[in-house]
Structure formats: structure tokens, C-alpha cells
C-alpha positions, 0 to 999 in steps of 0.5 A, spaced: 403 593 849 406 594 842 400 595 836 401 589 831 402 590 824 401 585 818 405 583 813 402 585 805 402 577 804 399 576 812 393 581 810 392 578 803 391 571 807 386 575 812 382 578 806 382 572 803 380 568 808 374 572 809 371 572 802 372 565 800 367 564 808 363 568 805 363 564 798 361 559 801 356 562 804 352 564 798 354 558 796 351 555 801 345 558 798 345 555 791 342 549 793 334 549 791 335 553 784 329 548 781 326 548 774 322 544 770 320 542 763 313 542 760 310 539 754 303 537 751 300 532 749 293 532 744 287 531 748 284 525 748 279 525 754 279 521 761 279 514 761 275 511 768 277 506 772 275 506 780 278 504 785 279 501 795 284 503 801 290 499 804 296 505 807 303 502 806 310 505 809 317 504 810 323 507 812 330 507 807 336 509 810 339 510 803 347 509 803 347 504 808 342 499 811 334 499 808 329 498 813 321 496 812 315 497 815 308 498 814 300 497 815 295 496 810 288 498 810 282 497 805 276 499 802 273 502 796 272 508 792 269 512 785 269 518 781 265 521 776 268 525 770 270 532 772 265 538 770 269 542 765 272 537 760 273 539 751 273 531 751 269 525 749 263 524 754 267 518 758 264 512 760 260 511 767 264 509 774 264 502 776 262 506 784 264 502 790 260 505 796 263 503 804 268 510 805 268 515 810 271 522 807 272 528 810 276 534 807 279 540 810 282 546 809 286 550 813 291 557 812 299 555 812 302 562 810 307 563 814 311 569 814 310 573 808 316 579 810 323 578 812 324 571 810 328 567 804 322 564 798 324 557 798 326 554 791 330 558 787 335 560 792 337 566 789 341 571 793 336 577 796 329 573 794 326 575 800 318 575 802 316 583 801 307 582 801 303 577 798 300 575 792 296 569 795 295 565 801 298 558 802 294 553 803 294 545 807 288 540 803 286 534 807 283 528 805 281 522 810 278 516 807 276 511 811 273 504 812 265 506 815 267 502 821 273 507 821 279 502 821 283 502 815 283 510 815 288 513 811 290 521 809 293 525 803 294 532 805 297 537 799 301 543 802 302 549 799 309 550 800 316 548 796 316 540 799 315 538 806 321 538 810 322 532 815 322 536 822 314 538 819 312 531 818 315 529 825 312 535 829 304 534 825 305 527 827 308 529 834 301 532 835 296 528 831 298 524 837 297 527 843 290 529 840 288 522 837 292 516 840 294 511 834 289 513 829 293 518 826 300 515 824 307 515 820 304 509 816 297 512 814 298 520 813 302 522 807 305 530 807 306 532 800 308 539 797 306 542 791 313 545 790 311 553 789 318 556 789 314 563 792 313 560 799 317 563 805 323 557 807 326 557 815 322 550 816 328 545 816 332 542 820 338 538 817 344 543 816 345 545 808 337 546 807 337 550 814 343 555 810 339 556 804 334 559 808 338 564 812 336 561 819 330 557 822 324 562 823 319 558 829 314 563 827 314 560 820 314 553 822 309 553 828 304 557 822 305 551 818 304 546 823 298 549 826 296 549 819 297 542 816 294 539 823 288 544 823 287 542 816 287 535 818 282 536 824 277 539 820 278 533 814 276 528 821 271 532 824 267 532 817 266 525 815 262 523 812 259 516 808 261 517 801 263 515 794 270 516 791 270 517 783 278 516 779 279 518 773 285 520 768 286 524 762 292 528 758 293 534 759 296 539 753 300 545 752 302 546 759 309 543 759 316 542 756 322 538 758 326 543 762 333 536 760 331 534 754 339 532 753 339 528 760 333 525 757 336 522 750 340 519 755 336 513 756 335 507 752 332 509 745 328 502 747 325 505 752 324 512 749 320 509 743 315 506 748 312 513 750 310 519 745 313 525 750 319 526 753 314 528 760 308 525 763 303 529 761 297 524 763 293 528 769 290 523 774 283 526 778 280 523 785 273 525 786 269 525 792 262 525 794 257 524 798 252 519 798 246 523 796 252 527 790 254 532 793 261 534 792 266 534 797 272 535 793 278 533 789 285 531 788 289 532 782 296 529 781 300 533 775 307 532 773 309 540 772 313 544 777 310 551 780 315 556 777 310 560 772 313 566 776 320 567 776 326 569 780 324 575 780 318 576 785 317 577 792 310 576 793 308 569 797 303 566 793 301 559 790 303 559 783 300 555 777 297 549 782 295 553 787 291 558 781 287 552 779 285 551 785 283 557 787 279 556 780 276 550 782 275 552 789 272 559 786 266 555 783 265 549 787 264 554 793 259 560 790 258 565 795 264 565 799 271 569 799 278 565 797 280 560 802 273 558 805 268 554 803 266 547 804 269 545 798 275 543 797 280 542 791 288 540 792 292 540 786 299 535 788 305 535 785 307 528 781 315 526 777 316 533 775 323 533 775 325 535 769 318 538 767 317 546 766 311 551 766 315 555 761 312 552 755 316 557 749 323 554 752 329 557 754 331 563 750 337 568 750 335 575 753 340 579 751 340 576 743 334 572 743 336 566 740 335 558 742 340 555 749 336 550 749 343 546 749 347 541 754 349 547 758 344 551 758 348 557 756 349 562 751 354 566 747 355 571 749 353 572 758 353 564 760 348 561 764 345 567 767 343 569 760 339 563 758 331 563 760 325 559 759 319 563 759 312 563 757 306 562 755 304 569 757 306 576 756 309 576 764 309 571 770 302 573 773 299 572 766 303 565 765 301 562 772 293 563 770 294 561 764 298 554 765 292 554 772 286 554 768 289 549 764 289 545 770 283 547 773 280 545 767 283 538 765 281 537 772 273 539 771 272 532 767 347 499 794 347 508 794 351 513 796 352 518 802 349 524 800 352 529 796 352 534 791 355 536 784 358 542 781 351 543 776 346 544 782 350 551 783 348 552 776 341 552 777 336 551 771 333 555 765 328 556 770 332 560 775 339 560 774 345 560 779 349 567 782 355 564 780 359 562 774 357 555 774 355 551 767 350 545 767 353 538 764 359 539 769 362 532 769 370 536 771 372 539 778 375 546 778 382 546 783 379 554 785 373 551 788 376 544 789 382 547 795 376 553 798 372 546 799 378 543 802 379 548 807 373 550 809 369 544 810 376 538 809 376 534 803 371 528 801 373 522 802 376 518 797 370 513 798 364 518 796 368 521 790 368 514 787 362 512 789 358 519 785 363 518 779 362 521 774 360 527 779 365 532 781 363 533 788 362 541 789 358 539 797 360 533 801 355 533 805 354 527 807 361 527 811 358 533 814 355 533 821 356 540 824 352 542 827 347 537 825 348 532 818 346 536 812 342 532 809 337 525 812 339 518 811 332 516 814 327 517 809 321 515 809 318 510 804 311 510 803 304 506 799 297 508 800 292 504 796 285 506 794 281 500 791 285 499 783 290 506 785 296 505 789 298 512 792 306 512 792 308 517 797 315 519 793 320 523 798 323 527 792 323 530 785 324 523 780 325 526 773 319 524 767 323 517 766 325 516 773 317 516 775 315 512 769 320 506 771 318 506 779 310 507 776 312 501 772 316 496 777 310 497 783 305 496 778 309 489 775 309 488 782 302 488 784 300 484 778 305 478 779 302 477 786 295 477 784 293 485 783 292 486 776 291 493 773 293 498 778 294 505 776 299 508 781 301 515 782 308 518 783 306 523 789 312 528 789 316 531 795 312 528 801 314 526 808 322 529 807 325 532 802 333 529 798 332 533 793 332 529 786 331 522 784 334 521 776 335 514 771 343 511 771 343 514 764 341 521 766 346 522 771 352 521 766 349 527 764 351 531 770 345 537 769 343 540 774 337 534 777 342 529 776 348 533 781 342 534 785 341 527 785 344 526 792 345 519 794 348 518 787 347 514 780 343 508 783 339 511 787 332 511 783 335 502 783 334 503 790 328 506 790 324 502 786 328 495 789 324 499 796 317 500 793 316 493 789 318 491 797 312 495 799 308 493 793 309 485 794 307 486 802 300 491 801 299 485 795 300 478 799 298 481 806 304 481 809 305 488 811 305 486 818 311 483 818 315 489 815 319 492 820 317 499 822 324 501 821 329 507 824 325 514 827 328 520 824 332 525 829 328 531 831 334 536 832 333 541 839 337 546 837 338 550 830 342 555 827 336 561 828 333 567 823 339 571 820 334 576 820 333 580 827 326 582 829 326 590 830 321 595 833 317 598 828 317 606 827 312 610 824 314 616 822 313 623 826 306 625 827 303 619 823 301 612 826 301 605 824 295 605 819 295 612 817 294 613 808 300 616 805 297 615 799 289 615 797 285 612 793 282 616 786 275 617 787 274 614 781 277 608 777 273 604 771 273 597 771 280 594 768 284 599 772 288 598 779 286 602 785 291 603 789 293 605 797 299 605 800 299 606 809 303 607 814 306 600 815 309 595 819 313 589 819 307 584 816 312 578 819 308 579 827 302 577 823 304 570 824 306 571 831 300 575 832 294 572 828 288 577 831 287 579 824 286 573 818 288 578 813 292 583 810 286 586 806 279 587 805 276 590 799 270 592 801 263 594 796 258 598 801 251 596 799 246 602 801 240 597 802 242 593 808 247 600 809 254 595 811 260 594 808 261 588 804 267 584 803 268 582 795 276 580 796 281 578 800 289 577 800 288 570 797 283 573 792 289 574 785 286 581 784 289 583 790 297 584 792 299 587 799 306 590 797 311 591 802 315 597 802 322 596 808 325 602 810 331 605 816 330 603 822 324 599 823 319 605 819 316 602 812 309 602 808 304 597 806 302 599 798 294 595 797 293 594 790 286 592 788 285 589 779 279 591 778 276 585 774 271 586 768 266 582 772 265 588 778 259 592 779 259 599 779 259 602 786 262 604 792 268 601 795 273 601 800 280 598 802 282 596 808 289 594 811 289 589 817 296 589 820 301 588 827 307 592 830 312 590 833 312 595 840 318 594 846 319 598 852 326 599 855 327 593 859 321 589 857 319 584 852 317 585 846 309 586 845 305 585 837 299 590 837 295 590 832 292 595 828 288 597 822 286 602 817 281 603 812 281 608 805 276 613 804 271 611 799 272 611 791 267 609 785 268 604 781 264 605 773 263 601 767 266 605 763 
């Protein structure tokens, strides 16, 4: 057969085919480049107000038809201020008794190697160690006969995805029957940008994280449920304390030029372009013992930025290892019986990043409509602060958390500015903020790839130039939801609203206000109601009209277009009327949203680990000193393996251990973890399955002086020829090292 040639214009059309599918592939990956905005408010204390339950849920099928459904519950509760407040003392607590309150906490790590961190989108931020561990937090509250019995559980992840909702309730059933359902257990997010992705089902989110990881989804899930479980089987009779208060100096508006979009009228009603009242549930027994705490903030977990590759919880998880810390004296990170959720609210347009957005390359102001600088564009414009690197800023802004605490819609689709990213974490590509104009290049790549928009959802998104019509899409699944969860919890005066999504600072204040009018109109006065962001499902971003004219990055992210915060509202006073009349029997429980079987699996390949010639898995490569001062970092650095079988295979809790030798008992004692913050476990990937695991231990000035050692606590992928693959664990431990004052 006679080879065939191409012509110079059929091997361009080759070569240009190629690259506009990998275009669109890192296209594909732009979708979560998130940011937030952070501004002070002066501290003027927690004002006190209590609360009693009823659960409320609904399901909206947004861009057609809207159904309702839910069931109500009731009871009483009261908090009492938090310990640590520079405020103020506050008046006492109306207290209501009658609750049974459990609280539970359980590990929902993941993978912490070979996986995309879910949040930035940024090609090659992969999973290379841990900083922390993620967390799931439950709370159980309940009537003392146990009816009316509602959960709030907060995760340690970038927002929970509904294939994670559907599988937590699949097995809350098969254990408890009815007790546990879609209408009384909310899942919300803290939103770190710095936990592993691979846990969605919907196409355009299962892109952005290069696959669905099973190991990561099923660690989750695990840990969500056991973390429920514990909540259940430690209720006990108790009291619940509400509280609220402003929080200054931990944020700013990340679209202060979106957020001038809304009416004067309305901006005049309120001193900050972001919310920045804190509101605290606080739990205890009925003898006082305290039992835990929920914090709702409006601040995204962006104080460690793009440039990291350790798993960790960011500034919301830091104040709740702060809190944790204290409560549960004696006791390593992540145990104890205390249990402190620090939860994400309308942090839209909210960044920890308190000095603003600054050219790196001159130093000047781009805090402009597009976000762009001079010279360098977008991907020069960064937002940083308050302290001198990412770390530092994290446990600043988590201290002062920790311490305010201690007292008709469109199909789905996206813009051209959600590519552009955020200060915060801008996009790879050259896209700008503000963006209200398509561009033919992008324009005809799309057309060809994925076929044109119709001209239905272009009118219907004016004046936002589709770049992703994924609403129109469906192979090989939808690329995003069309059922989405609606839900309302209320305890007492407090009315949880369980928000599927993040709503922009006046986006959260106008819903806060129509459910709250709602309650009065029907004879519940003086509701405080909380925005809970990202629970049950995520849709990316919810803005005002007015925002979305802007066409910044949250409002090109607003995926069912420029009334989608109507229908929202129109939805949840629906919920909040049925809950105040006593009619929620009657709302429909609505459509059940898909559980896809099949899913576009890891692009990353398990591969067998290698450890060098003559050496073993564990095996010091580089030791210890055998002496550091307080203040230095000891560091030893193992033959490693790939640290993705611990999910797989969890014989070990830990990665590390820092370990103090105490000569009169003549054991080792364990003074740290890996979800201790003066630790890091480093992952170094080499060829060919060989790679090193470098431990790090800061030595705080609070350690004594003695004799310490660090272990390594790790599982290597093994296979034979035409056998499966086996995970064998291993671990390793330094030689002994001298800590001294000074």
C-alpha cells in the first residue's frame, strides 16, 4: 500500500486541530479559579439572641420547572458568649432546654499526592504532602423524644458535590431507616482551595479535576458518615447558646466595582461592601460542659495561594484547630471530644487577602474593573496579606476567627470572565475580568469543538458573552445540575438556609432579608437567619442583576443567569412561609437527582513504587541534627512512596509522628501529628515510581527541651507479573535528636 502523504495546508489543519482539543482542555480546567474580598468592621461585641428546631428542604430545578418539598421540626436552644471576646461582657442568654445534641468528628482526607487541589484550577497544582488534615464536623440536634431531629455537618473541603450528598444519605440509610434524610441533613463546605478535587459527577467539574478518584470520594464519604455517626451515638440532653458579633480586620471585597453596581439606596443601608457579623451556635451539656461550637463567617479560604501543594484547611480550618486545641487540653489534633466547625457563609465576593490586589512586577494598585496591570495583564495582579508569606497570613486571619468566636432562570452556562480568575488566583490564559464582548478566536474553537450555543441561552445570559454552554451539554453526562437542592433548618428565632453555592455580599444580604420578612409576615418575628454556603450541591456563583452587568468573574460564574438570585429568593421565602404556617406537609418533595454509574476515571495512573538499589521503603536518606534550638526546623527526609495508597490502605492514621522520649516511664511520647501546623510531610515524585517523603517538624517556642524523634508512617503500591496490585505498609523512624532552649 502506497504511504500517504499530506499537503502543507492538510498538516496545518492536523496540527491545528490538535491543539485547539488541548486548548480546550486547559480550558476545561479554569472552572474553580475562586477569590475572595475581606474588609473590617470595628468591634462592637455579640449581641445575644436564642433560639428552637423545625428542618425545611426543597428541590429547584433552575432553568425550567421549580419544585418544593419538606418537613419541619421544633425545639429550643441557647448559647452563651464565647470565652475569648475583647468586647463588651454581653447580656445573659434566654436559655431553652429540651435538646439532644451530639457532635462528632471524623478524618475526610483523601488523597494528598497525585491529585488536582479543588479550587484555583491551576494547571500542575497538584497534591504533593500535607499541611493538615480535612476534617467532617456533625452536629445532631434534637427534640428529647428524638423527633424533629436535624444535622449540620461542615467539611473540610472546597464544597460538596451532589454525588457526595446522594452517597452520604445512600448510607445514612441503609444504617438508620428514615431517621437521616435529604430534608434534615445539610452538607456544607468550608471551601478550602487546598483540598484534593476528583469527587463530582457532572462532567465540566469532573474535567477541572482531571478525572474521578474513587479512593478520594470513598475517604470522604467514609468520613462525612462516620463523623455523623459519632454525633448520633453521643447525644446527649443539653443546651444550645446563639450569639453574634463583627469581626474586624479579616476581609475585603475581592469586586468592590460589581459591588457599586447595586443601588446607592441600597448600598447606603450598610457600612461595608461585606458582611462581616460572625454568628456562633454554642453547645452544652446540661451540667455546662461544653460540647462544641458552629461559626458562620463570610471570608473564602484563599490565605494560601496558588502556589501551594500541601492538603490543608486553610484559615477556617486554623481556627478550628485553634479552638480545638484548647477545648481538648491533652490530646493530638483532630481528637478530642470537643468539637469546633468553622462554616462557610456569602463569601462571594469576600478575600482574606486584607492589603488588596498589587502589581507584583511594579508594585502599584490593580484594584480595577478588570483586575489587570500595565505592564503583565491579569496574571500580574495579586491580592496578598496580612502576613509576610501564605502560612503566616492563614494563622493570622484563623486567630482572628478563632478569637471572635471565643465570645424565570437560564440553562447553565459560563462567561468569558470565570476564565480570567480572581486576584486571588488568576487564569493561565489571557482572559480579563469585566469581559461583556466574545472573541471569534474562542468563539469558532468552541463552535467546533462542542457546536454552538443556541441562540436561546445567548439571549437569555445577555450581557454575558457565552465562552461554555454547558448547559446544552450532555456527553457523556450534563456538565452541570439542573436539580438543585433548596433547603431551611431553623432552630429556635435562627433559620439555617442551606445555600447551594456562593452568593456574592449583597446577594446574601437581599436573601437574608426576603426570608427573614417572610417569617415576620407570617407571625415569626425577629428571625436571625444565616447564609450557609456551598451545602448539598454546588452552581458555582450566585450575584445581584446589577453585579451581573458587570461581568466580573462571580457573575460569569453565575451559571443560570442574571436572575438567578430572583429565583432563589422567590424559592426560599416559599420554604420560609410553609416552616411559618405549618404547611410544609404540603410542599412536594420534588425530583431526585441523577447518581451517574459511569465516570470519566483519574488521569493520573497508579504506578508500582520503587525504592532505590540496596535501599527499602523507609530508609533515612537524610537525618536529623543531633541538635536543634527551639525556633529551627528539624527535618528528615525517607525513602518514600506514593502517599495516594494511604487512602486506599488506612492501617496508618498518620504520615508522621513527632515523638518526645520521656526517661521516666522509658517510652516514647507522641507530642505531634500530621494535623499538627508545626508539621509538614513533603512529597518528592521521582521516574519510575521512586520518590522521597521529606518530614518537617517547627519547633515551636513552647517545646520542652529533651530527646525527640520523627517517624514516617507510609504504604507502597507492590505487583507481581499477572497479579493484582497489593498496598503494604511500612514505616521508619529517625535517630534520636536534642531539642535546647537556647
Amino acid at each position: 500500500m502506497a504511504k500517504r502523504t499530506f499537503s502543507t495546508l492538510e498538516t496545518f489543519l492536523i496540527f491545528l486541530l490538535v491543539m485547539m482539543t488541548a486548548v480546550t482542555v486547559a480550558l476545561l480546567s479554569l472552572l474553580f479559579i475562586t477569590s475572595g474580598t475581606i474588609e473590617n468592621h470595628k468591634d462592637s461585641g455579640f449581641s445575644d439572641t436564642q433560639s428552637s428546631p423545625a428542618t425545611q428542604t426543597s428541590l429547584a430545578t433552575l432553568g425550567s420547572t421549580t419544585t418544593q418539598g419538606s418537613t419541619v421540626t421544633n425545639g429550643s436552644t441557647t448559647t452563651q458568649a464565647p470565652p475569648v471576646m475583647s468586647t463588651p461582657e454581653p447580656p445573659l442568654f434566654q436559655n431553652f432546654s429540651g435538646y439532644h445534641i451530639g457532635v462528632g468528628r471524623a478524618d475526610c482526607t483523601g488523597q494528598v499526592a497525585d491529585i488536582n487541589l479543588m479550587g484555583y484550577s491551576k494547571t500542575g497544582q497538584n497534591a504533593r504532602g500535607i499541611l493538615t488534615r480535612l476534617y467532617s464536623r456533625a452536629f445532631v440536634m434534637a427534640e428529647p423524644d428524638g423527633s424533629n431531629r436535624v444535622v449540620f455537618v461542615s467539611v473540610d473541603i472546597g464544597m460538596v458535590s451532589q454525588r457526595l450528598r446522594l452517597e452520604v444519605l445512600n448510607r445514612l440509610q441503609s444504617k438508620y431507616g428514615s431517621l437521616y434524610r435529604r430534608d434534615n441533613v445539610i452538607l456544607s463546605g468550608t471551601h478550602t482551595h487546598s483540598g484534593p478535587a476528583g469527587f463530582f459527577q457532572y462532567t465540566v467539574f469532573v474535567i477541572a479535576s482531571e478525572g474521578f478518584s474513587n479512593r478520594t470520594f470513598e475517604y470522604m464519604v467514609t468520613g462525612i458518615v462516620k463523623s455523623i455517626e459519632m454525633a448520633h451515638k453521643t447525644m446527649k440532653p443539653g443546651k444550645i447558646f446563639f450569639n453574634k458579633g463583627i469581626v474586624e480586620g479579616a476581609q475585603i471585597n475581592r469586586s468592590p466595582s460589581s459591588y457599586l453596581q447595586n443601588p446607592e439606596s441600597e448600598r447606603a443601608r450598610y457600612s461595608s461592601n461585606t458582611d462581616k457579623e460572625m454568628v456562633v451556635l454554642r453547645m452544652e451539656d446540661l451540667n455546662g460542659a461544653e460540647l462544641g461550637l458552629i461559626s458562620w463567617f463570610a471570608i473564602h479560604p484563599v490565605s494560601m495561594n496558588n502556589s501551594n501543594h500541601l492538603v490543608n484547611s486553610d484559615n477556617m480550618g486554623y481556627a478550628s484547630y485553634l479552638f480545638e486545641q484548647e477545648k481538648n487540653k491533652g490530646y493530638l489534633p483532630g481528637q478530642g471530644p470537643y468539637v469546633a466547625a468553622f462554616a462557610s457563609s456569602n463569601l462571594g465576593d469576600v478575600s482574606p487577602n486584607i492589603l488588596g490586589p498589587h502589581c507584583i512586577n511594579t508594585g502599584e494598585s490593580c484594584d480595577n474593573a478588570n483586575s489587570s496591570c500595565p505592564v503583565g495583564g491579569p496574571s500580574m495582579c495579586v491580592a496578598t496579606g496580612p502576613g509576610e508569606d501564605m502560612l503566616h497570613s492563614t494563622q493570622i486571619i484563623g486567630r482572628i476567627l478563632y478569637q471572635r468566636a471565643k465570645a424565570k432562570t437560564c440553562k447553565p452556562a459560563l462567561g468569558y470572565s470565570f476564565a480570567a480568575g480572581t486576584i486571588d488566583g488568576f487564569g493561565s490564559l489571557n482572559f480579563t475580568q469585566g469581559t461583556t464582548v466574545g472573541d471569534p478566536f474562542w468563539d469558532s474553537l468552541r463552535d467546533q469543538i462542542l457546536g454552538k450555543p443556541s441562540e436561546e441561552i445567548k439571549e437569555c445570559h445577555k450581557p454575558k458573552p457565552i465562552l461554555l454552554h454547558t448547559g446544552e451539554l450532555t456527553k457523556p453526562h450534563p456538565w452541570h445540575p439542573d436539580i438543585v437542592d433548596v433547603q431551611i433548618i431553623t432552630i429556635g428565632s435562627l433559620a439555617i438556609t442551606a445555600i447551594p453555592g456562593e452568593f456574592t455580599t449583597m446577594s446574601g444580604r437581599r436573601l437574608r432579608e426576603a426570608v427573614q420578612t417572610e417569617f415576620a409576615t407570617h407571625g415569626m418575628q425577629n428571625m436571625t437567619i444565616i447564609i450557609s454556603g456551598l451545602c448539598n450541591v454546588y452552581t458555582h456563583y450566585i450575584t445581584t442583576f446589577e453585579e451581573y452587568q458587570a461581568q466580573r468573574y462571580e457573575a460569569a460564574s453565575t451559571i443560570y443567569g442574571p436572575h438567578t438570585l430572583s429565583a432563589y429568593i422567590q424559592l426560599f421565602r416559599g420554604l420560609a412561609k410553609a416552616i411559618a404556617t405549618d404547611t410544609v406537609a404540603n410542599l412536594s418533595r420534588g425530583p431526585e437527582p441523577p447518581f451517574f454509574k459511569q465516570l470519566i476515571a483519574s488521569l493520573i495512573p497508579n504506578i508500582v513504587d520503587r525504592a532505590p538499589i540496596g535501599k527499602t521503603f523507609g530508609d533515612v536518606l537524610q537525618p536529623a541534627k543531633p541538635t536543634y534550638r527551639v525556633g529551627e526546623v528539624a527535618e528528615v527526609t525517607f525513602v518514600g512512596a506514593n502517599p495516594k495508597n494511604s487512602a486506599e490502605n488506612q492501617t496508618h492514621q498518620t504520615f508522621l509522628t513527632v515523638e518526645k522520649y520521656e526517661a521516666a516511664s522509658a517510652i516514647w511520647q507522641i507530642v505531634h501529628n500530621d494535623a499538627s501546623w508545626e508539621t509538614r510531610f513533603y512529597w518528592h515524585k521521582g521516574l519510575l515510581g521512586h520518590s522521597n517523603a521529606t518530614i518537617q517538624w517547627h519547633i515551636p517556642d513552647t517545646a520542652q527541651p529533651g530527646i525527640y524523634r520523627i517517624r514516617y508512617f507510609g504504604h507502597n503500591r507492590k505487583q507481581e507479573f499477572l497479579k493484582p496490585a497489593v498496598i503494604l505498609p511500612f514505616e521508619s523512624t529517625s535517630a534520636a535528636f536534642e531539642v535546647v532552649t537556647s
